[in-house]
N, CA, C and O of each residue as an XYZ file, in Angstrom:
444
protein
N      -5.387      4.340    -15.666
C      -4.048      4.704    -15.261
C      -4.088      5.193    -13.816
O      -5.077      5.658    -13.249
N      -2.504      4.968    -13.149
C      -3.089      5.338    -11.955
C      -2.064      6.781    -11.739
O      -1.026      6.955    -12.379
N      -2.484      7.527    -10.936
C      -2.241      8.765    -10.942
C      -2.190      9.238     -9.212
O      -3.215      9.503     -8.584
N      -0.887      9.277     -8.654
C      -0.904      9.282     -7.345
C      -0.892     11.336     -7.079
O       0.004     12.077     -7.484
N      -2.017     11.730     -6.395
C      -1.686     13.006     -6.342
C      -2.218     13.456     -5.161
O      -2.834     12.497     -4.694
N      -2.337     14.650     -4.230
C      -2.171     14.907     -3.205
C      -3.545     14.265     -2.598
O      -3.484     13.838     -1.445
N      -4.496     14.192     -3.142
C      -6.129     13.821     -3.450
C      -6.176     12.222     -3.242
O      -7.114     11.561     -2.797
N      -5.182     11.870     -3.589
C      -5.461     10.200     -3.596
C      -5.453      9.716     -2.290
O      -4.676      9.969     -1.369
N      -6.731      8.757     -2.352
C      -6.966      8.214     -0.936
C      -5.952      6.222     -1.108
O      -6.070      5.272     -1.882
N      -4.874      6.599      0.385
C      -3.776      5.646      0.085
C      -4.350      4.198      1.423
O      -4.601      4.509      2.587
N      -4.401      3.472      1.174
C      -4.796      2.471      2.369
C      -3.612      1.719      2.045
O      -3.163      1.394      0.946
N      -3.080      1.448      3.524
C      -2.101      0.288      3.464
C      -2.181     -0.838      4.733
O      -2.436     -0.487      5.885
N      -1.975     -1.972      4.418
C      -2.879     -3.163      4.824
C      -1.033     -3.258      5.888
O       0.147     -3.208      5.541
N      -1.734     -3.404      7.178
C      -0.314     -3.801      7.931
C      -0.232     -5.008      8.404
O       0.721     -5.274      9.137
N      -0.934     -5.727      8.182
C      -0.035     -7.084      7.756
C       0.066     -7.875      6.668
O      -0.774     -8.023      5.780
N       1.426     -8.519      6.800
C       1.640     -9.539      5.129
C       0.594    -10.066      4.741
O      -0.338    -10.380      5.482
N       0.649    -10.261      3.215
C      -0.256    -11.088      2.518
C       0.361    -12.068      1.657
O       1.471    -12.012      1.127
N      -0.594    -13.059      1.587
C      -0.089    -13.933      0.616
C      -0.169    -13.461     -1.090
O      -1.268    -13.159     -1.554
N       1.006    -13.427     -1.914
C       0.906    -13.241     -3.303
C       0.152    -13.859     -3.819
O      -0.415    -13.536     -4.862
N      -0.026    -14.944     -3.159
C      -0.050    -16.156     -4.897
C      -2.038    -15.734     -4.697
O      -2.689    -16.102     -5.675
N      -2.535    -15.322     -4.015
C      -3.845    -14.451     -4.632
C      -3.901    -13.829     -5.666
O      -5.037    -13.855     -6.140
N      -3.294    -13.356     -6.158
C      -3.407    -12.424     -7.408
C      -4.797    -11.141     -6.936
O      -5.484    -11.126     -5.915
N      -4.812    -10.375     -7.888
C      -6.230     -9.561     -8.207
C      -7.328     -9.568     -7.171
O      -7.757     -8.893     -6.235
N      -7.573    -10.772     -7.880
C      -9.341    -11.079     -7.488
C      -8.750    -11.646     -5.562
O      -9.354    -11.475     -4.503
N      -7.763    -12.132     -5.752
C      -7.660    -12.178     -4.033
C      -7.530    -11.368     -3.518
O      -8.494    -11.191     -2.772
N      -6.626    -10.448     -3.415
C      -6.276     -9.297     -2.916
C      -7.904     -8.100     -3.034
O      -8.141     -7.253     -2.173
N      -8.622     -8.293     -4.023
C      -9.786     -7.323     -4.065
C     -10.473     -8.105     -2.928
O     -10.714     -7.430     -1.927
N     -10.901     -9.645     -2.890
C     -11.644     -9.958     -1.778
C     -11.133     -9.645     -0.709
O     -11.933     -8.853     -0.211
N      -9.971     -9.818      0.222
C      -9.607     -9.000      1.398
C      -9.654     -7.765      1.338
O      -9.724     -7.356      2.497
N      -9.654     -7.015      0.698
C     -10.242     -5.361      0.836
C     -11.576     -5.756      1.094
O     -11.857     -5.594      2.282
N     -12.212     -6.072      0.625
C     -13.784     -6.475      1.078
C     -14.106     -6.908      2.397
O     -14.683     -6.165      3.191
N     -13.756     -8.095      2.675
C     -13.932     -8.806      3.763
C     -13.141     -9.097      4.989
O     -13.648     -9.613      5.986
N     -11.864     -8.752      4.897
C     -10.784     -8.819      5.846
C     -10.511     -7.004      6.418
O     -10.494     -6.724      7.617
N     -10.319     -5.946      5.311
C     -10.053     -5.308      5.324
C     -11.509     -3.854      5.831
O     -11.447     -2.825      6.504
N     -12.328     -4.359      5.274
C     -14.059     -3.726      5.419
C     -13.811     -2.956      4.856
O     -14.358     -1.963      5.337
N     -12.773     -2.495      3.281
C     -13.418     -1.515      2.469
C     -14.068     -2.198      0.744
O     -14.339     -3.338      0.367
N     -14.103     -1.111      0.200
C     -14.467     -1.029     -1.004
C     -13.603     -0.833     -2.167
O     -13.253      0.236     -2.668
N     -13.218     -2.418     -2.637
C     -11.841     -2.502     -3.328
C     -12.373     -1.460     -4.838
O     -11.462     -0.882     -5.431
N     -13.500     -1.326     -5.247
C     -13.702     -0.418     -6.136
C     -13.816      1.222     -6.161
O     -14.124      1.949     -7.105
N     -13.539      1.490     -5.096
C     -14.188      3.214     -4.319
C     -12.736      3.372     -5.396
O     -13.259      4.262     -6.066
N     -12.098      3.292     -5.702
C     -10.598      3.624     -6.070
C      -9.794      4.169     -5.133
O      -9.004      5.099     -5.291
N     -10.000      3.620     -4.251
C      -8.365      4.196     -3.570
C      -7.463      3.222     -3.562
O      -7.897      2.075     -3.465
N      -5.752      3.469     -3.677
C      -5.035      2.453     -3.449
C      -4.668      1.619     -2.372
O      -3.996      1.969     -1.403
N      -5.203      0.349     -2.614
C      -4.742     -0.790     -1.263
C      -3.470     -1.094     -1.748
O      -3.215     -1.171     -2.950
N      -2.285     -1.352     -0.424
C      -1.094     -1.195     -0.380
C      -0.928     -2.705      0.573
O      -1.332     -2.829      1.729
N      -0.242     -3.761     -0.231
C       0.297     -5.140      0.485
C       1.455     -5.221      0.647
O       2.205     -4.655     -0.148
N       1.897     -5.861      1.594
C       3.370     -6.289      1.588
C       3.007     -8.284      1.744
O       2.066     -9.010      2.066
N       4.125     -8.394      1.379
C       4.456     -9.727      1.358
C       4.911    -10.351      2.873
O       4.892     -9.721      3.930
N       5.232    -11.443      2.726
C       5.573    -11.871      4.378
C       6.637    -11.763      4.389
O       6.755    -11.428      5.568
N       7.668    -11.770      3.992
C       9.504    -11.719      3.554
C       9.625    -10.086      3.649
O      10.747     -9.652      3.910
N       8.748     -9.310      3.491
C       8.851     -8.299      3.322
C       9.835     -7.523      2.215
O      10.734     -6.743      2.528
N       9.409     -7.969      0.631
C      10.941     -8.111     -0.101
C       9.722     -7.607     -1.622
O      10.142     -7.369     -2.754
N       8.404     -7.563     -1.254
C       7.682     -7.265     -1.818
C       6.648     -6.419     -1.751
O       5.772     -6.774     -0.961
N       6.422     -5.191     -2.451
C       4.481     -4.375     -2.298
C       3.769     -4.579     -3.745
O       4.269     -4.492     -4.867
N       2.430     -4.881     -3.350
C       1.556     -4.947     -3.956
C       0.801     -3.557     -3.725
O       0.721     -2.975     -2.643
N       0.164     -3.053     -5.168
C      -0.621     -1.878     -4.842
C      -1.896     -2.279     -5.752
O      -1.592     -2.784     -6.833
N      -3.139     -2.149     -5.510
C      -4.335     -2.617     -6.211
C      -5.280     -1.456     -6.331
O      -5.532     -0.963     -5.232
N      -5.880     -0.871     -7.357
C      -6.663      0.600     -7.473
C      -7.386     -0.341     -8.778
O      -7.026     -1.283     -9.486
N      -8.937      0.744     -8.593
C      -9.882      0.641     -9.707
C      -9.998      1.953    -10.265
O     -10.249      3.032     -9.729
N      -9.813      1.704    -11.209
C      -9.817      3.056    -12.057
C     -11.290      3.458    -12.544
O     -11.545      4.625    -12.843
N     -12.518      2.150    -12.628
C     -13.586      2.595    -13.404
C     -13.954      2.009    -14.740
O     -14.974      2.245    -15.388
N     -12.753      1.039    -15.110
C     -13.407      0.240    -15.916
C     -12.690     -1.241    -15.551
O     -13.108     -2.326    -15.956
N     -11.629     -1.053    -14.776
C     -11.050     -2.203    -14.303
C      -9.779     -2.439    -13.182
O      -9.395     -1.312    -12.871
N      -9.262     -3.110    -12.713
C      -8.420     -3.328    -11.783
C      -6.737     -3.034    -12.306
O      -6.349     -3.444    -13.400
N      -6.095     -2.493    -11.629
C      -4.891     -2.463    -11.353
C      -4.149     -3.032    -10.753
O      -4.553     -3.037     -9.590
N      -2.918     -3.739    -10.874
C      -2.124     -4.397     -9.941
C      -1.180     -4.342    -10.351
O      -0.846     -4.959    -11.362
N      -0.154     -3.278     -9.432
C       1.412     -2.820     -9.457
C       2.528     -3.860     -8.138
O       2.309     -4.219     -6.982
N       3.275     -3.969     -8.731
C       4.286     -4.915     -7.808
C       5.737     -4.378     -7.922
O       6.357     -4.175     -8.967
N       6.167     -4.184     -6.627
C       7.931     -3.719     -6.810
C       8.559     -4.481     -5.253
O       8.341     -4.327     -4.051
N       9.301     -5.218     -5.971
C      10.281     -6.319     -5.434
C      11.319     -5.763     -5.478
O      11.496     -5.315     -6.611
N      12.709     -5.397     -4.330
C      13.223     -5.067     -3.928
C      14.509     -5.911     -4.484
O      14.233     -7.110     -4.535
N      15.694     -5.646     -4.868
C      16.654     -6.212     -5.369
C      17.754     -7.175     -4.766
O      18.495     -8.116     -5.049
N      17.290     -6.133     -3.525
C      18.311     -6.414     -2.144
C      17.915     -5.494     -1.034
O      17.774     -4.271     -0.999
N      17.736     -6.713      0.128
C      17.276     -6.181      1.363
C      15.721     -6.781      1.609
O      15.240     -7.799      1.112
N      15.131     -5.891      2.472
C      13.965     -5.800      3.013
C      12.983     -3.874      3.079
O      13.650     -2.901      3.429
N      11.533     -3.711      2.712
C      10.689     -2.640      3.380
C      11.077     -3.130      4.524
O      11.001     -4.330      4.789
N      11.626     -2.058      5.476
C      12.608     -1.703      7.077
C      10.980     -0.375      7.650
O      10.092     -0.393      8.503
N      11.142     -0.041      7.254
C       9.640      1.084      7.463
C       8.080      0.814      6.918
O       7.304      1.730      6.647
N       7.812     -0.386      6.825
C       6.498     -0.817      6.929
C       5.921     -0.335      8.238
O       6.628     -0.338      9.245
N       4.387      0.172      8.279
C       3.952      0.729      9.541
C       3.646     -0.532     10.253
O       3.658     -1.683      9.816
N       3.412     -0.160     11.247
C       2.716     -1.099     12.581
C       1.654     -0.069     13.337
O       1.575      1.132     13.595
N       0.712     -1.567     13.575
C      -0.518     -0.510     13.716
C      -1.373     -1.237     14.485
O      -1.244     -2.416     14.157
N      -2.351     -1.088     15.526
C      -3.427     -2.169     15.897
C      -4.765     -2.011     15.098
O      -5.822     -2.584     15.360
N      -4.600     -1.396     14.384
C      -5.630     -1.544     12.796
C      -5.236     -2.299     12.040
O      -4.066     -2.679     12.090
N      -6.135     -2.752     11.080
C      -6.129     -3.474      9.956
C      -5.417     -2.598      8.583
O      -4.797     -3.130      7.661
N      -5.706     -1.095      8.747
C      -5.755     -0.371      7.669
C      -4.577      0.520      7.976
O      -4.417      0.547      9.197
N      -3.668      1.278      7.322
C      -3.506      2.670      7.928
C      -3.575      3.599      6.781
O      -3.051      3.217      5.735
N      -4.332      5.155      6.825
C      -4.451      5.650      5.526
C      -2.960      6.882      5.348
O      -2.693      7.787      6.139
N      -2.369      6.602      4.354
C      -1.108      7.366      4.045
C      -1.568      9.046      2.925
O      -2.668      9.571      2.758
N      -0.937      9.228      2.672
C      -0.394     10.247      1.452
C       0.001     10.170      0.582
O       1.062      9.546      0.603
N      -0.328     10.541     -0.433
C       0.766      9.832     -1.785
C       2.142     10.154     -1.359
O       2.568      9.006     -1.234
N       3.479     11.193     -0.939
C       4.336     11.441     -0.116
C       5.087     10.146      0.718
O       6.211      9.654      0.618
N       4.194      9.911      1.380
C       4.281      9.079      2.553
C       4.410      7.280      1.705
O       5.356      6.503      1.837
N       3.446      7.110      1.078
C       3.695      5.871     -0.075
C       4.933      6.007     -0.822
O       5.640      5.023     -0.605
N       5.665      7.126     -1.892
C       6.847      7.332     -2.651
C       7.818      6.725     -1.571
O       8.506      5.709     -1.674
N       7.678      7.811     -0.245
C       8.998      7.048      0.463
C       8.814      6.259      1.001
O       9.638      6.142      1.908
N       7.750      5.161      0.964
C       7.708      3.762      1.851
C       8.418      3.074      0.230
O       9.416      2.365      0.355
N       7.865      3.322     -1.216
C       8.039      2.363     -1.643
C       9.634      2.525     -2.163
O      10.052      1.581     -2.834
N      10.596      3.688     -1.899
C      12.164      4.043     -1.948
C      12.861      3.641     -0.890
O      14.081      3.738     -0.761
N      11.718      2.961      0.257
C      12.668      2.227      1.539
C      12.822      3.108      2.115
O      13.816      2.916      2.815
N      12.343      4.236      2.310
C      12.799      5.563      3.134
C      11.457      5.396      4.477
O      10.459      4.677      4.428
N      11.974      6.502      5.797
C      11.092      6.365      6.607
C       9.654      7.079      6.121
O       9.693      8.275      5.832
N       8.630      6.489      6.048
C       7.913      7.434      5.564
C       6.808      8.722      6.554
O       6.236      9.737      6.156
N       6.891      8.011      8.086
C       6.707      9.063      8.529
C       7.480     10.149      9.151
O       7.034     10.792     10.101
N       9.067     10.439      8.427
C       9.902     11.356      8.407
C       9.286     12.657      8.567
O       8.069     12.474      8.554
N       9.575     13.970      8.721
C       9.308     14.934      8.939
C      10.119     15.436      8.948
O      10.927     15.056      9.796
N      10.593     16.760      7.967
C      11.663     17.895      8.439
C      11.426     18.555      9.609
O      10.227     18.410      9.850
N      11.875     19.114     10.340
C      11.433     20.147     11.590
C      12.496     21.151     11.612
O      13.701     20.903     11.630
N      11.874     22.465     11.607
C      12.306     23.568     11.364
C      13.218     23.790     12.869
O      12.598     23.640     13.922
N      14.184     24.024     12.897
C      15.259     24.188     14.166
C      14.831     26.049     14.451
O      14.737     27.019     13.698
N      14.644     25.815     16.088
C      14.219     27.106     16.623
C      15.880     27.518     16.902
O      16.171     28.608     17.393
């Protein structure tokens, strides 16, 4: 099961991927495209090229995970941009990427 909590290490891949990989694709680009360790368990975070889709992929320890949430209407508008391959988030920071919200928002306390 996956269990997003302040502890969880979040990787999100900034550029599109192709779906029709499934699993075992998406684990080989964490490997080889990405240079991590699709088993360490942390969550790798895909978007689609339409941007109308995220993929999230975690190993729990006896096997693979693969969560998908497709958007009803619209587009992810706050996908990061990055000159990395990777960028590492927050569980926080993931909730409001995957509610379409900005996720590197910040309240700021008014002096």
């Amino acid at each position: 099961m996956i269990h997003l909590t302040a502890e969880t290490h979040i990787l999100i891949a900034i550029a599109p991927v192709d779906f029709r990989q499934g699993m075992d694709g998406l684990a080989a680009l964490c490997r080889y495209t990405l240079a991590a360790n699709p088993r360490s368990g942390s969550v790798f975070v895909f978007i689609n090229r339409n941007k109308t889709m995220v993929r999230a992929l975690s190993y729990d320890g006896s096997g693979f995970w693969l969560m998908t949430k497709r958007l009803s209407k619209g587009k992810f508008v706050h996908w990061p941009g990055s000159k990395q391959k990777i960028e590492p988030f927050i569980a926080k920071q993931l909730r409001q990427l995957l509610l379409n919200c900005d996720p590197m928002w910040q309240k700021h306390d008014l002096i």
